[in-house]
N, C-alpha and C positions, 0 to 999 in steps of 0.2 A: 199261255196254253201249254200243255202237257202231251211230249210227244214221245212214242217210245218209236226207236229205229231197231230192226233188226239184221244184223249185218255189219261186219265196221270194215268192210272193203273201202274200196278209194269212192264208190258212190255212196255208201252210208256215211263213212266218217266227213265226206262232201256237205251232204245236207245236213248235218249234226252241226258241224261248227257254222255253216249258214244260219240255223234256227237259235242258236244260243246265242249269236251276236244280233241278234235280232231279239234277243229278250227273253225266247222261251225257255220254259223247263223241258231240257231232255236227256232220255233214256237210252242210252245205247247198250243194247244186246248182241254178246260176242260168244260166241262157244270155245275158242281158240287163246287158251289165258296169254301163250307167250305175246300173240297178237295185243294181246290187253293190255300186256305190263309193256309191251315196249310204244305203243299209242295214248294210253293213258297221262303222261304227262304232255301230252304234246295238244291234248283238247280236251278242255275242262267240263265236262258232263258228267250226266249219273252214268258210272259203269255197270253191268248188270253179266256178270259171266255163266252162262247157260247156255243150251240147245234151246233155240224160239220156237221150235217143233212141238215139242213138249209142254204138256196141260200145265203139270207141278211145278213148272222151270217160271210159266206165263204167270201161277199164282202166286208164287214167291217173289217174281219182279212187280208187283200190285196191278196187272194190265191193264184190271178193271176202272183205273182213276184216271188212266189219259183218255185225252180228248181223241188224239189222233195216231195210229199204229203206221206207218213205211215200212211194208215187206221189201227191203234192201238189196238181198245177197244175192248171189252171183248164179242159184239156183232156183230157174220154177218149180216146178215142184215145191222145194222146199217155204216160195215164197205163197205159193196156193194154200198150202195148211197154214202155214203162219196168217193168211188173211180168213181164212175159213174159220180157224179158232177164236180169233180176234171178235170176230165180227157175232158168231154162234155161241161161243162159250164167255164171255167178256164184256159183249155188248158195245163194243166200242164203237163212237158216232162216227168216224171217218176213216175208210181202210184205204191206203193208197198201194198199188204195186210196183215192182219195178217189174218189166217184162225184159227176161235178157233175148229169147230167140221169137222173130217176128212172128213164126208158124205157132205159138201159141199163144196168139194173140186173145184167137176166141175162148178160151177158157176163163180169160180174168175179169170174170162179170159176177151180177148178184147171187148168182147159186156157189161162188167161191168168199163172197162173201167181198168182194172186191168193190168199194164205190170208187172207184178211178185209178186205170193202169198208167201208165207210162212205158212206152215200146220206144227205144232213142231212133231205130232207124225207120220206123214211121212217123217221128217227129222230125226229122231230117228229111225226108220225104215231104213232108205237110208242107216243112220250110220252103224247099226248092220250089213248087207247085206254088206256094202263094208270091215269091218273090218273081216269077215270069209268066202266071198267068192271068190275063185280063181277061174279064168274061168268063171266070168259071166259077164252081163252087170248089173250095179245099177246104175239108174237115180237119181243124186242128187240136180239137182235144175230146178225146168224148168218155165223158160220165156214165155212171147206173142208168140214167134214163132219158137222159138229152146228148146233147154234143153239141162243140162247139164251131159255127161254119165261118167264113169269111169270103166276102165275092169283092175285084175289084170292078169296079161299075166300068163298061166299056160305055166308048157314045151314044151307043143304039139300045140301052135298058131301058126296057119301060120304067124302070125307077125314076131315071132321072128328069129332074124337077118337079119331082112330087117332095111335097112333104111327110114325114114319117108318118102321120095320121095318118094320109093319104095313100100309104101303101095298101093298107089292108091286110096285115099280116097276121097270120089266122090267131088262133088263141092260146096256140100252145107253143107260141114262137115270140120271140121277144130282141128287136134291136140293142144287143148293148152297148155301143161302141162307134163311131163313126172317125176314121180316119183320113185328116186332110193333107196334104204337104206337111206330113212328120208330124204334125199337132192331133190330139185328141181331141173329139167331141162329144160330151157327152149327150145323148138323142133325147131330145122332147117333143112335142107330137108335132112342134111349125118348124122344125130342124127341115130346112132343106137338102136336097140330094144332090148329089151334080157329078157330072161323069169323072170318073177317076178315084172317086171314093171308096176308101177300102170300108166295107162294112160290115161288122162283125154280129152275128145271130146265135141266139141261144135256139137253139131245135129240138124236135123230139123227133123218132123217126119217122112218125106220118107225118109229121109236117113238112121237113125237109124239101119233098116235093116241091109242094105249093109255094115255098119262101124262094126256090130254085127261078120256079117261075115269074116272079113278082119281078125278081133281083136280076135275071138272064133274061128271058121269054121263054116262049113255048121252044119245047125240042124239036 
């Protein structure tokens, strides 16, 4: 896979040398040369020294042939156009963002051209809420058009001892995931349920509801 990172802060140069010890082809985009020449040996990717801002900078570094663009730096804004052009002028299939302040969180969606942000103190957030609460729903990741929930089954869900068939879970919602004492499950329709289950749902935003109520009960 072919990934271009814009940014070679301590979070881009992070997932850059992550993705290349994992095999991929990637691009790191720096505007900052001395920043380049003194990282440059230190992690072996394509370097690409430009403003990611910039149309002529994006068509000189080839944008249009990777799979996947990480708006990186340390600036929204900055990371909004980087995903906006990405996505508009490039056509690139996967934008990720970094989001540095949580107050703008609502921006980094498909009219920026964003198919999934990353906000760290709302993912620390998700964290803490999913490690002590039983019985609720916590949204841990969410996409262009779904997100991803997680409930732990209290004693009292009507989930439990049904099997996944047997939940009913509408059509735009999808089990993917079933976590037992540390073990993975993966859900098929006679997967049974049983209290304590962490279980993990693909959602849309109308469905949310309904899966809330399947997994919890009524409010």
């Amino acid at each position: 896979m072919k990934v271009a990172i814009a940014g070679a802060g301590n979070v881009g140069t992070f997932i850059a040398s992550d993705l290349k010890a994992a095999g991929h082809d990637v691009l790191l985009i720096e505007e900052n040369p001395d920043l380049v020449a003194r990282l440059r040996p230190t992690i072996d990717v394509r370097w690409f020294i430009a403003d990611a801002c910039e149309v002529k900078s994006l068509h000189e570094a080839n944008l249009q042939e990777v799979d996947v663009v990480v708006a990186a730096t340390g600036d929204d804004e900055d990371n909004l156009v980087i995903s906006l052009l990405a996505k508009q002028e490039f056509a690139v299939p996967r934008v990720v963002a970094r989001v540095n302040h949580p107050q703008n969180d609502w921006l980094f969606n498909e009219a920026w051209g964003v198919d999934v942000s990353v906000s760290t103190p709302h993912l620390l957030t998700a964290l803490v809420e999913e490690a002590v609460s039983v019985g609720s729903l916590v949204r841990l990741l969410q996409f262009q058009d779904a997100r991803l929930v997680e409930v732990t089954l209290a004693d009292g869900s009507p989930a439990v001892g049904k099997t996944v068939a047997e939940l009913g879970m509408p059509r735009d919602a999808t089990v993917v995931a079933v976590v037992r004492e540390r073990h993975v499950i993966v859900p098929r329709g006679e997967t049974l349920i049983q209290a304590g289950d962490e279980v993990l749902v693909l959602v849309t935003p109308e469905s949310e509801e309904p899966v809330k109520a399947l997994l919890i009960g009524a409010g």
